[in-house]
C-alpha positions, 0 to 999 in steps of 0.5 A: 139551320139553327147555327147562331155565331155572335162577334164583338170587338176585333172578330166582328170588326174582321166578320163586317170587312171581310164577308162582303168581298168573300160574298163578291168572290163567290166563295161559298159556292165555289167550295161547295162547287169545288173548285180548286182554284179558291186558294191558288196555283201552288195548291191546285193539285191537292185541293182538287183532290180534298173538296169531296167533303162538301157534298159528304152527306149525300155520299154517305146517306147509304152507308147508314143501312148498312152499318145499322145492319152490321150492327144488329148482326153483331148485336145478335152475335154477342158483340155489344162492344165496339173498339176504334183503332185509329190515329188523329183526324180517324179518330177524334170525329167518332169520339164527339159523335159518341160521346155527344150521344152519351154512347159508349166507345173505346178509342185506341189511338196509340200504341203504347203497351198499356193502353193496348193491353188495357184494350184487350182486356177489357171483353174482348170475347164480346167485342169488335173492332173497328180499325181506321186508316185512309192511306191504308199504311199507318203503321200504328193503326196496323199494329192495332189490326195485328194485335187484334187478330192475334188476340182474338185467335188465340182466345178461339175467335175468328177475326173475320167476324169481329174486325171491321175495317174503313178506308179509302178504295185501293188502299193497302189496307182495302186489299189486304183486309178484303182478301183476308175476308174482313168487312170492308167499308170505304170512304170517298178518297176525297176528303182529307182525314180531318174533314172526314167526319161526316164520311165513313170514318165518322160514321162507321164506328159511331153506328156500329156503337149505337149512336144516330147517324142517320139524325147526324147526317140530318143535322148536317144536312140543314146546313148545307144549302145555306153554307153553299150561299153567297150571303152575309150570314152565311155561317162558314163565311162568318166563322172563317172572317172571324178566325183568319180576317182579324187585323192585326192577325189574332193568330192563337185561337182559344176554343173554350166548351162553355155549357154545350151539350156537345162533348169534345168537339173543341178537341176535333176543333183543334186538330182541324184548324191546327193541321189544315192552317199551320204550315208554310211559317203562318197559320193558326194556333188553336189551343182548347181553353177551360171556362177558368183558363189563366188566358181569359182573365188576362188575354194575350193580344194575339189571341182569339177566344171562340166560346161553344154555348148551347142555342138556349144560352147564346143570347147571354154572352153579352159580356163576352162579345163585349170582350172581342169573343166568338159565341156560336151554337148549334147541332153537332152536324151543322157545327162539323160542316160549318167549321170545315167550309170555316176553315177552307175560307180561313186558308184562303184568308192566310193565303195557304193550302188547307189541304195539304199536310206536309208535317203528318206525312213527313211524320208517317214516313219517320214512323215507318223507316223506324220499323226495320232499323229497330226490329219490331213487330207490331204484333207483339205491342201489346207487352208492357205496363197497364194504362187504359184506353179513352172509353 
């Protein structure tokens, strides 16, 4: 394990308080051994269902021969483009994998015309696309997956060989795309979307780009043991004090990339905390600061600043411990599982379900009663102004 976090001020007085009693409740291996009653009664049905990314990387490890596999097929086929259509949590994971890699991939997470049209014209006749979706009903990510089937009929391309889809078993997607004959890979409808970084949805569109998943997974893998420990240095432990343990609550957390290598991970940060901590009128507000931020001149007392740093510069960050900073370091994989174990102890810090995700439902369930009322059809998104998707 190479994972090194560093605390001053409010977070390590929070870290020296609250890791002991966590350490006493065997919080560490009841995630790992997951267990649902950790974050109490009300919340028992739905994390008995969300703890599968605890043991993700073992559950995955056969996944990468066979994506490397499609991935030379599609190579030998032309196709040396990948495109990702997906929303939030399916798509922000293999944006840091790649990017962090330095590997090309174009993520389109909208349906806004022009960012659609953009997509589709740039070399389609040499690209694939991955279309993302756990439920299997978004209705963004099935506008993408029409789009694409359309696009690539009509310029003469069976989309069979160039759509590939991920989502959980059962889904209406896994049945739709597998009678359809598409590639269908599924992930374990046991993690959520957000923590889903280390299953197939992370995992698939990254290999199939190019990037080293099987290197990810071995990241991850380093941790594992460690996180699945009650000790004081435990690292999902230490993290998790440090963001939900301070008194009084530092409830806005500034996630700032200070000279990491990893690229966009403050990004993946942000959507983790926000949606698996901010519900039932408490939680976490994580914002992604700048290394010039207004905010760390002239710091708001509510909030807290954790600083991503690479492990050759962690030891230099006296100044910002001196400040009541977070400074943590690491590689990518051991960083991903960190944070999720970080804020499942964070739930249980705030006294809330970080599973559930009453606001991502009620706002699909918005989306699609939008549908009948307006008359649209998906398919035919892709009409309007240019503006270019993320590459």
């Amino acid at each position: 394990m190479s994972v090194r976090i560093l605390a001053g001020g409010a977070a390590k007085e929070a870290i020296d308080r609250v890791v002991p009693q966590l350490v006493a409740d065997r919080v560490a291996s009841g995630i790992t051994a997951q267990d649902p009653d950790l974050w109490g009664e009300a919340a028992v049905e739905e994390s008995a269902k969300r703890l599968g990314w605890t043991e993700a990387v073992a559950i995955s490890r056969p996944l990468v021969a066979e994506i490397f596999s499609l991935r030379e097929e599609l190579r030998a086929k032309g196709v040396d483009h990948i495109v990702l259509g997906g929303m939030g949590g399916s798509s922000l994971a293999p944006e840091v994998i790649t990017r962090t890699a330095g590997i090309p991939l174009t993520v389109l997470d909208s349906t806004d015309p022009g960012q659609v049209l953009a997509a589709l014209n740039d070399r389609l006749e040499r690209s694939a696309i991955v279309i993302s979706s756990k439920s299997g009903s978004t209705v963004e990510t099935d506008s993408q997956r029409r789009v694409y089937e359309k696009a690539f009929t009509d310029a003469g391309i069976d989309p069979r060989e160039r759509i590939i889809v991920v989502t959980d078993p059962g889904s209406p997607l896994d049945e739709s795309a597998r009678a359809a004959g598409y590639r269908v890979f599924n992930a374990d409808p046991n993690v959520g979307g957000r923590f889903s970084a280390l299953t197939a949805f992370g995992l698939v569109p990254s290999g199939l780009a190019g990037a080293d998943i099987s290197e990810l997974l071995d990241e991850a893998e380093s941790d594992t043991v460690y996180l699945a420990i009650d000790q004081d240095d435990n690292p999902g432990l230490i993290l998790g004090a440090a963001l939900a343990g301070t008194r009084p609550l530092k409830d806005k957390i500034g996630i700032v990339a200070d000279g990491t290598h990893i690229v966009g991970f403050a990004d993946w940060a942000e959507q983790l905390v926000a949606e698996s901590t901010g519900k039932e009128g408490k939680g976490l507000l994580p914002v992604v600061l700048s290394t010039d931020a207004p905010e760390l001149e002239d710091r708001p007392r509510d909030l807290q600043i954790v600083r991503l740093v690479d492990e050759a510069t962690v030891s230099r960050h006296s100044d910002h411990l001196a400040a009541g900073e977070v400074v943590i370091s690491g590689t990518l994989g051991e960083l991903l599982l960190v944070w999720e174990y970080a804020i499942a102890v964070a739930g249980r810090l705030l006294g809330i379900n970080p599973f559930d995700q009453p606001d991502v439902e009620s706002a699909k369930i918005a989306a699609r009663g939008l549908l009948p009322a307006s008359g649209a059809d998906p398919a035919r998104l892709h009409r309007g102004r240019r503006r270019g998707p993320r590459h």
